[in-house]
Phi, psi and omega in degrees: 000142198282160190279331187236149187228090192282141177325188106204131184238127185236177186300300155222034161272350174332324171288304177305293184321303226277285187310328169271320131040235148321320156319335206252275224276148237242155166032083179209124186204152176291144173232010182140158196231167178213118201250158191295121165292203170290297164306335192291305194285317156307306175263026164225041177040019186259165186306116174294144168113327200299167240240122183273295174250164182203096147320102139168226219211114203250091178065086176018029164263115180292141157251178153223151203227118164277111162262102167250023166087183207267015171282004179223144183226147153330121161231180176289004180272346173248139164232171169242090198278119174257141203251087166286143181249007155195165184318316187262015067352296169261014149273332175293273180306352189275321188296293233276001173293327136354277208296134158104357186245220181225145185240107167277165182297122158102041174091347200253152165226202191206134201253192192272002183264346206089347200257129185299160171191158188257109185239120185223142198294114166311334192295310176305317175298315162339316186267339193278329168330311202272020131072022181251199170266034170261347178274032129282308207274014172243355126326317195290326186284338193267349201256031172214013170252167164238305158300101171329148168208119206276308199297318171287319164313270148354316192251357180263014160262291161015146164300098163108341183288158176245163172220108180315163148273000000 
């Protein structure tokens, strides 16, 4: 068992979420479930047998997933950052993560769960490393996007690209 486990307490969707999940990342799987009892099911007001946590595992990072009812809500302050290794990565996970949920600026969206995430090009992380002065201007180009594009990103480093204000 891994030392850190990020959390995720959704209202009753735990299950549902934890399964779609999976469905999107590669080497993924439910690794288990846990249901309310009687003590349990008395001090959150939810059904016993009803499904409390849900283990499990997105490309071999473990989560847990809580339905602990509508006291806690999601923000943008925690994301979930994806390291897509090509273009056709992040328009595939950016559609369907997307979808039923809101799409922010810059790589961030928000899914149909409430929970944020980052889908961003590894090459692009790659290029704001090397820390020169081509990295304003594929900044300038990533603060006026909401899904990343690795190739426009790319050609606003080029020699000579221009970037509006």
């Amino acid at each position: 068992m891994p030392k850190i486990t990020p959390f995720l307490w959704f209202d009753h969707q735990a299950e549902e979420a934890a399964q779609f999940y999976v469905s999107l990342f590669p080497n993924s799987k439910i690794l288990g479930l846990t249901h309310y009892g009687k003590a349990g099911a008395e001090a959150s007001g939810r059904a016993a047998g009803s499904v409390m946590t849900v283990a499990f595992e997105l490309d071999g990072q473990q989560f847990t997933a809580l339905n602990g009812g509508p006291v806690f809500h999601f923000t943008p302050a925690i994301s979930l950052f994806i390291h897509c290794q090509t273009q056709a990565e992040v328009d595939e996970l950016w559609e369907k993560l997307s979808e039923g949920g809101r799409k922010g600026q810059c790589g961030w969206l928000e899914d149909k769960y409430g929970v944020s995430w980052q889908v961003v090009p590894v090459p692009f992380i790659e290029i704001l490393m090397e820390g020169d002065d081509e990295d304003e201007r594929a900044m300038k180009a990533l603060l006026k996007m909401k899904k990343l594009d690795l190739e426009t990103l790319q050609k606003a480093r080029e020699p000579g690209a221009r970037t509006s204000n």
